[in-house]
C-alpha positions as CSV (number, residue, x, y, z in Angstrom):
1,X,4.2,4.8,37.7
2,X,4.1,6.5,41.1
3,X,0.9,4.9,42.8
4,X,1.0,1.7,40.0
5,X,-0.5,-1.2,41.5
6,X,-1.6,0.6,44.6
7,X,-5.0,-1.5,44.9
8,X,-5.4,-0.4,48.2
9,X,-5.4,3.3,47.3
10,X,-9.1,4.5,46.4
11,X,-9.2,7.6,47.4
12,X,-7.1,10.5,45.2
13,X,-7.1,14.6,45.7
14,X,-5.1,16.2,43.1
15,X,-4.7,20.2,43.6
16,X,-5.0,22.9,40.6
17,X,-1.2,23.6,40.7
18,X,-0.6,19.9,38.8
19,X,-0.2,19.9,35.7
20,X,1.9,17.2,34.3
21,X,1.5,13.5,35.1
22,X,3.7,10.7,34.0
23,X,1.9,7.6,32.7
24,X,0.6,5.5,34.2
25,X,1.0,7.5,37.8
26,X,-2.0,5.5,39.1
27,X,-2.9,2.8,37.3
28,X,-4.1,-0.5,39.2
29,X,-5.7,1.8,41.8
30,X,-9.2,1.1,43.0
31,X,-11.2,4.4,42.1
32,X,-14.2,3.8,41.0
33,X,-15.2,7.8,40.1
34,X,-14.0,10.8,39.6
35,X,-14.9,14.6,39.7
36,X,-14.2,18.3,40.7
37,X,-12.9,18.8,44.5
38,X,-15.8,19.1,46.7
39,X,-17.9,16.2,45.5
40,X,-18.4,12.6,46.4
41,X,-15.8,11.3,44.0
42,X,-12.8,8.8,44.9
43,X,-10.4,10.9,42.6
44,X,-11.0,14.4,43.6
45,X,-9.4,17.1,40.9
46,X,-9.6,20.5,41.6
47,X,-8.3,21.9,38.2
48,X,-10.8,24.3,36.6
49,X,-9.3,24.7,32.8
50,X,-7.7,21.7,31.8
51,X,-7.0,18.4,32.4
52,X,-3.6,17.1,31.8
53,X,-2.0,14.5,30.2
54,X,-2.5,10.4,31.0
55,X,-4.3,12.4,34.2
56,X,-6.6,9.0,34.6
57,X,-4.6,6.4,32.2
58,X,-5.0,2.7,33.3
59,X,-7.4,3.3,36.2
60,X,-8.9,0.1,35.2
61,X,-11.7,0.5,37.8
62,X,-12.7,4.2,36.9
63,X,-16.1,3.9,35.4
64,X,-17.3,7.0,36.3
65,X,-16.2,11.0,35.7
66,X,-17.8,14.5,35.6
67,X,-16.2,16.9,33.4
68,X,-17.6,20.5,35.1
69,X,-18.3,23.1,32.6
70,X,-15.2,25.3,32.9
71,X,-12.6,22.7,31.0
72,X,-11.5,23.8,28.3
73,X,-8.9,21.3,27.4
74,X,-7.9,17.2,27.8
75,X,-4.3,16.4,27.7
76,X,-3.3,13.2,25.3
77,X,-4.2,9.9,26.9
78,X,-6.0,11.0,30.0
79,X,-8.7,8.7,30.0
80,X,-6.1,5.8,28.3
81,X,-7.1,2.5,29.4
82,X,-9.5,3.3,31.6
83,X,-12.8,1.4,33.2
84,X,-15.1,4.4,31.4
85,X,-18.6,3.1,30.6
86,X,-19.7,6.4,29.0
87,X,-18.5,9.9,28.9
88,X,-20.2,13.7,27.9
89,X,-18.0,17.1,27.1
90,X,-19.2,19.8,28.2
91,X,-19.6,22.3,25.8
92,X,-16.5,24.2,27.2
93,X,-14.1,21.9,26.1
94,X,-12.2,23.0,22.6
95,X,-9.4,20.7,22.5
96,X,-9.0,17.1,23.1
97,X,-5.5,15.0,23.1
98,X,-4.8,12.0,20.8
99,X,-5.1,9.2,22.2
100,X,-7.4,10.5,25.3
101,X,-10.2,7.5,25.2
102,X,-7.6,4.8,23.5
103,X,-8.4,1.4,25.0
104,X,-11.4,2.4,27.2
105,X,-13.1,-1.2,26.4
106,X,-16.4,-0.5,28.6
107,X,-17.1,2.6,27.1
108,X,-20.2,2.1,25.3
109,X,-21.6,5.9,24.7
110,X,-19.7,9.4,23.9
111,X,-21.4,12.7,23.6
112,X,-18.9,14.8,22.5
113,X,-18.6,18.6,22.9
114,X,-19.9,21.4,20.6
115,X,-16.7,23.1,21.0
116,X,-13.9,20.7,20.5
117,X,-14.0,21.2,16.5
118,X,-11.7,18.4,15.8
119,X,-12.1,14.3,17.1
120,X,-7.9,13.6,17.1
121,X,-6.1,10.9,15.8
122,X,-6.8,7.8,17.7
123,X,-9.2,9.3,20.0
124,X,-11.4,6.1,20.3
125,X,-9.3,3.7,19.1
126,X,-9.9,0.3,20.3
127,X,-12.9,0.8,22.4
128,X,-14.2,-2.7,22.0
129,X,-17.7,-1.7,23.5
130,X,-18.1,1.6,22.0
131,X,-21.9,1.6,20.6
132,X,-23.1,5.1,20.2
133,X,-21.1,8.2,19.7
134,X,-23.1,11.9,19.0
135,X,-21.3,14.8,17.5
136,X,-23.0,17.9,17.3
137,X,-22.6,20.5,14.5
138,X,-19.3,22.9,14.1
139,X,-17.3,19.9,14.5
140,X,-15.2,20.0,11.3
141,X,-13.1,16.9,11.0
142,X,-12.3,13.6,12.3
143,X,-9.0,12.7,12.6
144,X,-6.9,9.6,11.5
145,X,-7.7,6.4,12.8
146,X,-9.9,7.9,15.4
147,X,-12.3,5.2,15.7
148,X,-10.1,2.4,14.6
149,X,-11.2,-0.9,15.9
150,X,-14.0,0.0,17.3
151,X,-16.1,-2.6,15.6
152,X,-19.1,-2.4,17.8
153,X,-19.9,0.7,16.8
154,X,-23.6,1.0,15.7
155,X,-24.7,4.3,15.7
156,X,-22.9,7.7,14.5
157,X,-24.5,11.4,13.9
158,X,-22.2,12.9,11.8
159,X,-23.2,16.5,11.2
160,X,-23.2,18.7,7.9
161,X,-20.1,20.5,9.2
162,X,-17.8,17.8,8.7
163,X,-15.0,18.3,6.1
164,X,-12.3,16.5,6.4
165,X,-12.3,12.3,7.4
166,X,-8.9,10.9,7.8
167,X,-7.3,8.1,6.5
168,X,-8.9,4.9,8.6
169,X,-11.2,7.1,11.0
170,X,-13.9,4.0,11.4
171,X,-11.6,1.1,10.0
């Protein structure tokens, strides 16, 4: 909980050589979006492989985020609680975290990546607003829970390639 409760603090640069943050580390700060060092983005992250862990969780106010073309991995819980109102993978990314859009209660549309072959336990669970979600083929399985509570979720492609659906994936 480094910056938590910082509402003054919009503006965010974080360089490629961190790779761990604690929970929390900025939640209650007033970014609005976020993106790849460089751009116009009020959380500015310059790594290029991977994102880590609870890297965005509880920035309430972040509705907003490019993902460049170059990550290949999401750390558990990064986008955990946040203001997300849609997201899209690039196709580079191959592993998401549990947990990583838990609680995002804006978050109304998902395109997820062609190369992430698994959706992890409790990826989506609890997005209230979640409408749409697209998964493209060569993803194989869905893990537990991963959409639990999501009960405004009207829309699904689920693609040929799936074969495995845990235990309570769309309860």
């Amino acid at each position: 909980r480094a910056f938590y409760s910082c509402g003054a603090l919009k503006n965010v640069t974080m360089p490629s050589t961190v790779t761990s943050i604690a929970s929390d580390a900025f939640q209650g700060i007033a970014a609005t979006s976020a993106g790849p060092a460089g751009g116009e983005y009020d959380y500015q992250f310059a790594w290029s492989e991977s994102i880590p862990a609870n890297a965005f969780r509880g920035i309430s106010s972040l509705t907003s985020v490019v993902i460049p073309d170059g990550i290949t991995t999401i750390g558990g819980s990064a986008f955990y609680e946040s203001g997300l109102t849609s997201i899209g993978l690039p196709s580079s990314v191959t592993t998401v975290g549990t947990y990583c859009f838990n609680n995002c209660d804006s978050l109304t549309d998902v395109t997820w990546s062609a190369g992430a072959a698994t959706i992890p336990e409790r990826c989506f669970n609890d997005c209230d607003a979640l409408i749409s979600v697209v998964i493209p083929e060569g993803v194989t399985s869905i893990g537990y829970c991963a959409f639990y509570g999501s009960g405004s979720l009207q829309n699904i492609t689920v693609p040929g390639t799936i074969t495995s659906i845990s235990d309570g994936a769309f309860n």
